[in-house]
C-alpha positions as CSV (number, residue, x, y, z in Angstrom):
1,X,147.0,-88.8,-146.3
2,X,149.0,-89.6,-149.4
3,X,152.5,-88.4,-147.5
4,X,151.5,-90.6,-144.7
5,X,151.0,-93.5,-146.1
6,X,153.6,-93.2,-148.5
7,X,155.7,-92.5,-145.2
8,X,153.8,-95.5,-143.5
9,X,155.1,-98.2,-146.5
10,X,159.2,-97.4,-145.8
11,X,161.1,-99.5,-144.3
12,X,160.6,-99.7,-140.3
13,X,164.5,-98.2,-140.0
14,X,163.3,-95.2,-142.0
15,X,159.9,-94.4,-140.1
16,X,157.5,-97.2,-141.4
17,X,155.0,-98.5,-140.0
18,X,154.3,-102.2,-141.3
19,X,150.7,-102.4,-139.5
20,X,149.4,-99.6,-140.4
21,X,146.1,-99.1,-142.6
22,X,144.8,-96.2,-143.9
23,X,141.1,-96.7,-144.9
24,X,138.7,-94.0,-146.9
25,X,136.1,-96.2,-146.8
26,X,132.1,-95.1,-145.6
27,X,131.8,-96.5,-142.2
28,X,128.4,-97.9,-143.1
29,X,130.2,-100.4,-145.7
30,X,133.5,-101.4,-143.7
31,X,136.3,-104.1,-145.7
32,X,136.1,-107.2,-143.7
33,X,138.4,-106.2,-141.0
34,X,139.3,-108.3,-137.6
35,X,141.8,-107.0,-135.0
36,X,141.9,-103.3,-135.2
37,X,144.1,-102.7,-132.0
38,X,143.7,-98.7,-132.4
39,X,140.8,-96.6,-134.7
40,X,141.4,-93.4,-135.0
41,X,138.5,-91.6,-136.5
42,X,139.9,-87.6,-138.0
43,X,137.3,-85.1,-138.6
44,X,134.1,-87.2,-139.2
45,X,131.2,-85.5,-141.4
46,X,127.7,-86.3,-142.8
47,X,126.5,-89.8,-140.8
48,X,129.8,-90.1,-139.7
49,X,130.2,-87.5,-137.2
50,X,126.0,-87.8,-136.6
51,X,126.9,-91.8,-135.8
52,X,129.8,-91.3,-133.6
53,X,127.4,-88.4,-131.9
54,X,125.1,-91.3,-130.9
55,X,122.0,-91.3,-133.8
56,X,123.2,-94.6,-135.1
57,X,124.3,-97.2,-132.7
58,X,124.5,-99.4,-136.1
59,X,127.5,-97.0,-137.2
60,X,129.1,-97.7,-133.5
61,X,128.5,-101.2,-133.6
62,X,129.7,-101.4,-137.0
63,X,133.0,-99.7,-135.9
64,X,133.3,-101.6,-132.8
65,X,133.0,-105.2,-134.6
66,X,136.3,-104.3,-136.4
67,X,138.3,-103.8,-133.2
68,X,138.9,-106.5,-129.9
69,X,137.4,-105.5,-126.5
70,X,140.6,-103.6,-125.7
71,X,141.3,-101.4,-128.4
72,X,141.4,-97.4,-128.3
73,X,138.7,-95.5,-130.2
74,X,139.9,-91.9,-130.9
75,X,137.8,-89.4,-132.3
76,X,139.0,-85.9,-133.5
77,X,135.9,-83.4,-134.4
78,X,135.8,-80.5,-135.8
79,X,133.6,-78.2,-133.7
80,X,133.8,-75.6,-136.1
81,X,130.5,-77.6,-137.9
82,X,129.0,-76.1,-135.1
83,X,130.1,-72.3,-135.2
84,X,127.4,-71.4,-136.7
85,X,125.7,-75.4,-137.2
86,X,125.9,-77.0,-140.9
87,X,123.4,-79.2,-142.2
88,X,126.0,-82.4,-141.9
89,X,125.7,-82.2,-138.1
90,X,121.7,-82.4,-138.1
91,X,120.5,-81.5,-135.0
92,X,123.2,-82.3,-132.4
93,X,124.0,-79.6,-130.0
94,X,127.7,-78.9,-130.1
95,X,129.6,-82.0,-127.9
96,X,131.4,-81.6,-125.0
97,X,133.2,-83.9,-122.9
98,X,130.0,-84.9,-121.0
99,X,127.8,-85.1,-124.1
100,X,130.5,-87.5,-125.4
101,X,130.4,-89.5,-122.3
102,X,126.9,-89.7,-121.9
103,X,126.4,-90.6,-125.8
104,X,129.1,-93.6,-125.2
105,X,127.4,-94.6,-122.0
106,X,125.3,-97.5,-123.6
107,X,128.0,-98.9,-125.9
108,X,130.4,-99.2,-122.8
109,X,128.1,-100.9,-120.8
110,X,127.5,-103.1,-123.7
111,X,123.5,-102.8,-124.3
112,X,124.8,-101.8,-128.2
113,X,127.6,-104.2,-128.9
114,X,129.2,-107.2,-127.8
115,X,132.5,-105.0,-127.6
116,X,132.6,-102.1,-125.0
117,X,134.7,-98.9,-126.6
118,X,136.5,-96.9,-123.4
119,X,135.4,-93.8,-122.7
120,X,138.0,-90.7,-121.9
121,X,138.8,-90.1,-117.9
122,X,136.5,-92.9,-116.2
123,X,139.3,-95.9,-114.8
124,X,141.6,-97.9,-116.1
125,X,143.4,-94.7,-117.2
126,X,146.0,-95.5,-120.5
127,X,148.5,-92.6,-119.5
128,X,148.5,-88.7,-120.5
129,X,147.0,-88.8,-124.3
130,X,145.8,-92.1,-124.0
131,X,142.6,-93.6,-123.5
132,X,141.6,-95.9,-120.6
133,X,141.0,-99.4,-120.9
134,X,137.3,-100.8,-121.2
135,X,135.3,-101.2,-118.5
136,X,135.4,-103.9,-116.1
């Protein structure tokens, strides 16, 4: 992270990126932050990665009240928790893309937040390696 962000600080002509925020910050405790267009989330553990499985809609909410209706939510897990399970992913079976869906399906239709997070491959596709927009 330190490359990156050191990377992320240059000048725009030499590969910086002005608008960019790296946070290591515990997801239950979030800075006061409006307008997060894109939130990538890399490698979750502990109540992390059990939150973005679906036991804490708080955790979701919490994430989602950072970011506007449209922005992308990108997760990257590690499934090797799962091979053979650690204690830091509790009980959850392994995820898979249905899992995923399914464990999103309340905060997209917007029982859990005010914002609705877009799920990967249902509508408003974003292009190859992006994810669609919210739902309508």
């Amino acid at each position: 992270m330190e490359r990156m962000s050191a990377k992320a600080a240059a000048k725009p002509a030499k590969g910086g990126l002005p608008n960019l925020l790296y946070l290591w910050a515990t997801a239950e405790k979030l800075p006061p932050l409006t307008g997060v267009g894109e939130l990538h989330v890399l490698m979750p553990w502990g109540s992390l990665v059990r939150g973005i499985l679906g036991s804490s809609p708080e955790m979701l909410r919490g994430l989602a009240a950072v970011c506007p209706p449209d922005a992308a939510f990108l997760v990257a897990l590690n499934l090797h928790a799962w091979r053979p399970p650690v204690p830091e992913v509790g009980e959850h079976p392994e995820p898979t893309p249905e899992t995923v869906d399914e464990g999103l399906a309340a905060l997209r239709a917007g029982r859990l937040a005010a914002h609705r997070l877009p799920v990967p491959g249902r509508g408003g596709g974003g292009g190859p390696g992006r994810p669609p927009g919210p739902a309508g």
